[in-house]
C-alpha positions as CSV (number, residue, x, y, z in Angstrom):
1,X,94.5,98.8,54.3
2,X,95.6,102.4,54.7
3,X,92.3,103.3,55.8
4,X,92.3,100.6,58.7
5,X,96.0,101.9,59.7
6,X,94.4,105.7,59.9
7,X,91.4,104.4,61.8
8,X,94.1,102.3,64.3
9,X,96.0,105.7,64.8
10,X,93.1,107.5,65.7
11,X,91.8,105.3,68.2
12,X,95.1,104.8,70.0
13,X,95.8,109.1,70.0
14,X,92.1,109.1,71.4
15,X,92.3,106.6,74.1
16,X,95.5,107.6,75.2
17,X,94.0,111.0,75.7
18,X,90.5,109.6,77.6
19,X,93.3,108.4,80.3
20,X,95.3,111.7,80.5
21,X,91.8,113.7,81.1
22,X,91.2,110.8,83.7
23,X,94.6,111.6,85.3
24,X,94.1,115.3,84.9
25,X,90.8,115.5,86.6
26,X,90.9,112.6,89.1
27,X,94.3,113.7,90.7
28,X,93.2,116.0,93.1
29,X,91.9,116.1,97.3
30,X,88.3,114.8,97.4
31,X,86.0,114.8,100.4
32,X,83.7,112.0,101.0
33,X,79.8,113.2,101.1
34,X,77.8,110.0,100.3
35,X,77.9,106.0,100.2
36,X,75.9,103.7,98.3
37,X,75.9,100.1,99.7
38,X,75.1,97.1,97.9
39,X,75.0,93.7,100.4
40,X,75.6,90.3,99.1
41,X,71.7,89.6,99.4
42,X,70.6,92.5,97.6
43,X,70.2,95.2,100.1
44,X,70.8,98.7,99.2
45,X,71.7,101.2,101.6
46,X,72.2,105.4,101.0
47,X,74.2,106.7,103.9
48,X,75.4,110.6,104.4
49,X,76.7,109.6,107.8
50,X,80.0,109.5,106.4
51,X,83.2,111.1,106.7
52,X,87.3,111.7,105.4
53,X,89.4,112.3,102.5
54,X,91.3,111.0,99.9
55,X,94.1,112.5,98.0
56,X,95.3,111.2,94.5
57,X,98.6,112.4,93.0
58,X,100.3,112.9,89.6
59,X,102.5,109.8,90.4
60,X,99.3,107.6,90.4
61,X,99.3,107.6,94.3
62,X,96.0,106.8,96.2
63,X,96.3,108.3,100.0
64,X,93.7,108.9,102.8
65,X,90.6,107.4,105.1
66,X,86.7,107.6,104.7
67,X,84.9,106.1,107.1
68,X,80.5,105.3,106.8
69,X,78.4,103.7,109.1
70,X,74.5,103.0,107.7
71,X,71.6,101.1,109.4
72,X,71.7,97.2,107.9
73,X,68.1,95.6,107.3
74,X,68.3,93.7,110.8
75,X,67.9,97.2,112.3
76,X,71.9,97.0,113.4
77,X,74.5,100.2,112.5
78,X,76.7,98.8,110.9
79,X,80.3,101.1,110.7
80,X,83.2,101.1,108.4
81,X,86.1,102.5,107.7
82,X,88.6,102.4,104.7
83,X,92.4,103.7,104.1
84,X,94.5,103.8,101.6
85,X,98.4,104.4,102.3
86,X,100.3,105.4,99.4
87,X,98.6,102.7,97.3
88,X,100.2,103.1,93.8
89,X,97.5,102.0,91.2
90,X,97.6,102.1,87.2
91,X,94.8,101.8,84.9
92,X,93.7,99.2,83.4
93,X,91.6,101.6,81.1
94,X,90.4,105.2,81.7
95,X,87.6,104.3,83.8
96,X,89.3,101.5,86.0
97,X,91.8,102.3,88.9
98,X,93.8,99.0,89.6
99,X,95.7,98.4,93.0
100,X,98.4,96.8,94.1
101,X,98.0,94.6,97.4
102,X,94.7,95.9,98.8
103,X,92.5,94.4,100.3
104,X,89.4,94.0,100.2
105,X,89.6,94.7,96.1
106,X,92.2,94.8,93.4
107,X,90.3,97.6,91.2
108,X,88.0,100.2,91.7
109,X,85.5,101.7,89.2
110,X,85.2,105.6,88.5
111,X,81.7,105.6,87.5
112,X,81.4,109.5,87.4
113,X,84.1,112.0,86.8
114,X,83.9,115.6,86.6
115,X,86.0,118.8,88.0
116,X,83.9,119.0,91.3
117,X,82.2,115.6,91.7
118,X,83.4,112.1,91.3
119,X,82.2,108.3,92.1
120,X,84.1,105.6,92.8
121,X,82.7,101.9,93.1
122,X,84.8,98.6,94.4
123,X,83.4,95.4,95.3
124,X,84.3,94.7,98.9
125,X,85.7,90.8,98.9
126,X,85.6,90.5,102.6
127,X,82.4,91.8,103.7
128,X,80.6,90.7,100.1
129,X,79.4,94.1,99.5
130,X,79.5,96.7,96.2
131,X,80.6,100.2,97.9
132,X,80.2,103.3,95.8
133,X,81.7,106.2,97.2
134,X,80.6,109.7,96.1
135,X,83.0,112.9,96.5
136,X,82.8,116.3,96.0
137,X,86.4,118.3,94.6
138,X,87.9,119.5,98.2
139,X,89.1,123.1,97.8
């Protein structure tokens, strides 16, 4: 029994500090360098025409605007753009960002997360579409 109750601490001390790290390195400007898109049919698309910023704060605030435009299968450009204004989010755990009355998704991924790079992924209700969203750490 003890054994189980030492194995419990340890894995709430060590998950509480996964999320801190998250916080620590995710809260920060980033500059938008890259998207991935995924249609609802299966398409992929890669698209560097893309620009904006987002800044995340200490207080769990998500602000800013990226915008991507990437040439659909039909041969159309097809143009987006996405902003967040003082979204407050929590997580759900240290990998999962979850938001509070935003549409078009109510959590967004962090696939990849280091001091200069991150990558965020949401699944876009309204246009049926995964977006990934690659940064680099804006200095």
């Amino acid at each position: 029994m003890k054994v189980i109750l030492i194995f419990l601490s340890i894995l709430v001390l060590f998950s509480c500090s996964k999320e801190k790290q998250t916080k620590r390195l995710l809260c920060r400007n980033w500059e938008l360098i890259k998207v991935q898109i995924e249609d609802g049919e299966g398409f992929s698309y890669v698209s560097e025409d893309v620009a904006g910023t987002i800044s995340i704060t200490e207080n769990l605030q998500l602000n800013g605007q990226v915008s991507y435009a990437f040439n659909s299968i039909q041969g159309t450009t097809v143009r987006d753009t996405v902003t967040w204004d003082a979204k407050n989010f929590t997580f759900s755990d240290s990998k999962t960002m979850l938001l509070n009355d935003w549409q078009p998704a109510s959590s967004i991924r962090i696939l990849i997360l280091t001091k200069s790079n991150a990558q965020l992924v949401y699944y876009d209700m309204n246009q049926y579409r995964l977006v990934g969203l690659i940064f680099k750490r804006k200095v």
